[in-house]
C-alpha positions as CSV (number, residue, x, y, z in Angstrom):
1,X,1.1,-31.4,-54.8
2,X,1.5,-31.4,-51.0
3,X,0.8,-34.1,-48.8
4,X,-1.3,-33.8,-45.4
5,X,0.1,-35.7,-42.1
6,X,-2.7,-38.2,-41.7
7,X,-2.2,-37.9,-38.2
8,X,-3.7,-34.3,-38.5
9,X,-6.5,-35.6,-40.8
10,X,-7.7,-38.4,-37.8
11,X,-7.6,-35.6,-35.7
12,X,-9.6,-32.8,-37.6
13,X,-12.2,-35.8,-38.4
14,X,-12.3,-36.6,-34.8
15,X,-13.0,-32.8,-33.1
16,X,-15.6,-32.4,-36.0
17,X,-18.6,-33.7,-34.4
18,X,-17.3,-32.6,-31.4
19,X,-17.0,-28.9,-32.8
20,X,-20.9,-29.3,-33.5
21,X,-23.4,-28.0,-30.8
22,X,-25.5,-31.0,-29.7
23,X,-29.6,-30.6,-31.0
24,X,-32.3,-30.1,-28.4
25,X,-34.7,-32.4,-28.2
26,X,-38.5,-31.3,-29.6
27,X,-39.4,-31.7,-26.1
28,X,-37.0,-29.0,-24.5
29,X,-38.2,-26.4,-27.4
30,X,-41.9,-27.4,-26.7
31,X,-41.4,-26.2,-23.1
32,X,-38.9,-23.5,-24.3
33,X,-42.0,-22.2,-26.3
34,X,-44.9,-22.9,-23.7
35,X,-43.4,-20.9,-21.2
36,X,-42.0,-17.8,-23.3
37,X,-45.4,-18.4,-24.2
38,X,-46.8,-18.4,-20.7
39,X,-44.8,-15.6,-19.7
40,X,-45.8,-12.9,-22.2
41,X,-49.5,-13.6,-21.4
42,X,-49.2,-13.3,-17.9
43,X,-47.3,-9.8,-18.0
44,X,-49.8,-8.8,-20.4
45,X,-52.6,-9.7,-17.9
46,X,-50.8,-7.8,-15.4
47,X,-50.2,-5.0,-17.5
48,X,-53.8,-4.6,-18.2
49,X,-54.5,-4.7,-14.0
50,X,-51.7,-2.2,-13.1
51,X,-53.1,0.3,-15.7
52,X,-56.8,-0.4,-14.5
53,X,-58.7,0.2,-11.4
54,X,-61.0,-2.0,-9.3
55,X,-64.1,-1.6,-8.0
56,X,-66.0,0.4,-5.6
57,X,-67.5,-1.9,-2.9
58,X,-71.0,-0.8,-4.0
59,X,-70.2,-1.0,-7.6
60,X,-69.0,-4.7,-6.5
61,X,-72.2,-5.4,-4.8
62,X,-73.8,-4.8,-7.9
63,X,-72.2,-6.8,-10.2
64,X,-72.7,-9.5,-7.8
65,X,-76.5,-8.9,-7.7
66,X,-76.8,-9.6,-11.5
67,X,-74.6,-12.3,-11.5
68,X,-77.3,-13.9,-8.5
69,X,-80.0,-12.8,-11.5
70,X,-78.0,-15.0,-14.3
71,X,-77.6,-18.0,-11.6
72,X,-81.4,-17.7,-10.5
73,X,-82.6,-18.0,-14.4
74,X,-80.0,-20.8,-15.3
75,X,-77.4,-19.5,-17.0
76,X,-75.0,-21.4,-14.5
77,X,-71.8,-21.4,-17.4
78,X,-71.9,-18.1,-17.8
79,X,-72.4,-17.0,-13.9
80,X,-69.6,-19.5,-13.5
81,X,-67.2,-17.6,-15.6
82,X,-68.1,-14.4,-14.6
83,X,-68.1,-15.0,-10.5
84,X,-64.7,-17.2,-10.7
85,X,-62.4,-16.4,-13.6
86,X,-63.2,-12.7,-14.4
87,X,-61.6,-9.7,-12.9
88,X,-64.0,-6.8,-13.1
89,X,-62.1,-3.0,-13.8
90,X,-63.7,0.6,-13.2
91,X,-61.6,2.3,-16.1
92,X,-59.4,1.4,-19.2
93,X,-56.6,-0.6,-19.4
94,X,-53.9,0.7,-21.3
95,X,-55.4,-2.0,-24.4
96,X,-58.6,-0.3,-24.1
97,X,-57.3,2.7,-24.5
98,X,-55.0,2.0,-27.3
99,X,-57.6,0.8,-29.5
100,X,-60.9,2.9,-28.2
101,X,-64.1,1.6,-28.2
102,X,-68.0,3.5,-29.0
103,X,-69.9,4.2,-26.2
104,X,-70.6,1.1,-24.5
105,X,-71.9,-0.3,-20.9
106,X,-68.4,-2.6,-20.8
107,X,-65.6,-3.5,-22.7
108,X,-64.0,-7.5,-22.3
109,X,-60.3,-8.4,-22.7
110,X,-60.2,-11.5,-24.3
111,X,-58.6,-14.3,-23.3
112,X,-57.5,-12.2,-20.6
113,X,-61.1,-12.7,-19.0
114,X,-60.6,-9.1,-17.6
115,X,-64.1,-7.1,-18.2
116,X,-64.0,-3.1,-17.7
117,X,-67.6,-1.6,-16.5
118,X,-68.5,2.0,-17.1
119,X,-70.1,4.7,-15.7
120,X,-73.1,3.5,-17.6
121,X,-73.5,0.1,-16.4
122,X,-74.1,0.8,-12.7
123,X,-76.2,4.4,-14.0
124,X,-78.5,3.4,-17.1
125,X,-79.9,-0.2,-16.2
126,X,-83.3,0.0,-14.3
127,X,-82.2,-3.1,-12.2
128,X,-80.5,-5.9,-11.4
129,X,-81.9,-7.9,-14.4
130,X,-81.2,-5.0,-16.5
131,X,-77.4,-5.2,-15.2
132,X,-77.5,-8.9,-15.9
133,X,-78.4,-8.7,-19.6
134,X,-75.5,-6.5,-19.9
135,X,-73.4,-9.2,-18.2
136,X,-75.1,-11.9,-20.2
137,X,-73.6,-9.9,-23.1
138,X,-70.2,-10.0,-21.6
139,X,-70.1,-13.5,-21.0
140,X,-70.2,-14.5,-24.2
141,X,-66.9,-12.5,-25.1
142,X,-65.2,-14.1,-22.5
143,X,-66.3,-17.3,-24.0
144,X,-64.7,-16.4,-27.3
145,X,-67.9,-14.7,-29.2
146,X,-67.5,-11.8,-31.7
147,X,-70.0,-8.9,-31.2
148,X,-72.4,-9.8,-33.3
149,X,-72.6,-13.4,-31.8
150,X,-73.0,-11.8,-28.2
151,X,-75.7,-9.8,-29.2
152,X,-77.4,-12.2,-31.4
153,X,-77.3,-15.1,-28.2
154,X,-78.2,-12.0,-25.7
155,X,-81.4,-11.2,-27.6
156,X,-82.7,-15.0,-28.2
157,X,-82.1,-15.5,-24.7
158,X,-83.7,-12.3,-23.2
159,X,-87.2,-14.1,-22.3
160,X,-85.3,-16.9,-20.1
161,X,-83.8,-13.8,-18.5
162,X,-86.8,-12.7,-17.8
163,X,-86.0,-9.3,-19.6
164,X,-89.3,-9.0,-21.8
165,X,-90.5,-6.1,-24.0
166,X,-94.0,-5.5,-21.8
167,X,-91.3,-4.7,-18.3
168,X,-88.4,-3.5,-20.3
169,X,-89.3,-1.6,-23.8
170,X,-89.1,2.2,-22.1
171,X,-85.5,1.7,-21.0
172,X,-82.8,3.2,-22.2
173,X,-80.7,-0.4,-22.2
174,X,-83.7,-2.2,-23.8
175,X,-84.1,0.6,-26.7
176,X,-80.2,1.1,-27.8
177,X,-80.1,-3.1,-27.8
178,X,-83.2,-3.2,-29.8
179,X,-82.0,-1.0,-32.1
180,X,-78.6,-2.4,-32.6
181,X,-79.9,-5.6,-32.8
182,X,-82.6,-5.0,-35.5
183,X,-80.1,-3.2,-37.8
184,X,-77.5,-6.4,-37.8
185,X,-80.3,-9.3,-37.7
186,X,-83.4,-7.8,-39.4
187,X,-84.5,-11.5,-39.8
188,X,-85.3,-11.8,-36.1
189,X,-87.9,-9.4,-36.7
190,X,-90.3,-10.2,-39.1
191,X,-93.3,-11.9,-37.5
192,X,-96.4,-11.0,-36.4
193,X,-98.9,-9.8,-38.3
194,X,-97.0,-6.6,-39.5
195,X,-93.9,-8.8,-40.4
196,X,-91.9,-6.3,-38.2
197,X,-92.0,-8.0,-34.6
198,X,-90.0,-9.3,-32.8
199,X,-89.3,-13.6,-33.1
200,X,-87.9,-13.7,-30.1
């Protein structure tokens, strides 16, 4: 049996905790977190940008037209988001392209508030209200909504618009919507006498 200096025993029990990193604080790793945090959205959002292109001036001019439509019929929250925290593209992001999309008017990059507008948008609509419906749309993915909650909100909400079957039912935008929205909410159209119209 061999004995141990207890001079050299003080010492190991001494440099012990001192051999130990000290802890951070749940404060320092909150931040630590928030910002790595921060940081990957915001070269995401700049990723999506830099693989994007703006608008045209005229293509500008009309988004800003049926945004004015959106203000002028009270939909102030969602003219809001879409005139001062959305950034409007011409063509996919590299997102966009990576997971496709079916034909649409425009695409929305949520939370990223970025909203792409096709070809379509500026070609099919009949006018500015037309446009703004679209927009209307839109707005609720950059508020969080799933497709099938935009469209539902879009369609009960079409008459405050102002974008009514007797102006609108020969358009192109009115027909695909109409369409669309019949075959994932049947129940908003079974009035009237035929039990097939429209509820809303």
């Amino acid at each position: 049996m061999t004995g141990e200096d207890p001079t050299e025993q003080q010492l190991d029990q001494e440099a012990a905790p001192e051999a130990s990193p000290p802890k951070r604080g749940f404060l320092k790793r909150l931040t630590w977190v928030v910002g790595a945090t921060f940081l990957a959205l915001l070269i995401c959002y700049v990723s999506l940008l830099v693989t994007s292109d703006g608008l045209q001036p005229d293509q500008r001019e009309q988004v800003q037209k049926a945004i004015a439509v959106l203000e002028q019929q009270g939909f102030n929250r969602e003219a809001f988001i879409l005139k001062r925290l959305s950034v409007f593209r011409s063509t996919d992001n590299w997102w966009n392209r990576y997971i496709g999309h079916r034909d649409a008017y425009a695409a929305t990059n949520f939370p990223f508030e970025v909203v792409t507008l096709y070809p379509e948008f500026f070609d099919v609509p009949v006018d500015d209200k037309e446009r703004a419906a679209v927009l209307l749309h839109e707005a609720g993915h950059l508020m969080g909504d799933g497709e099938d909650a935009a469209l539902e909100s879009t369609w009960r909400r079409k008459q405050r618009l102002g974008w009514t079957v007797d102006r609108y039912h020969q358009t192109r935008v009115w027909d695909a919507t109409e369409k669309l929205t019949r075959s994932r909410f049947p129940y908003m159209f079974q009035c009237g006498a035929d039990g097939q119209s429209d509820c809303f």
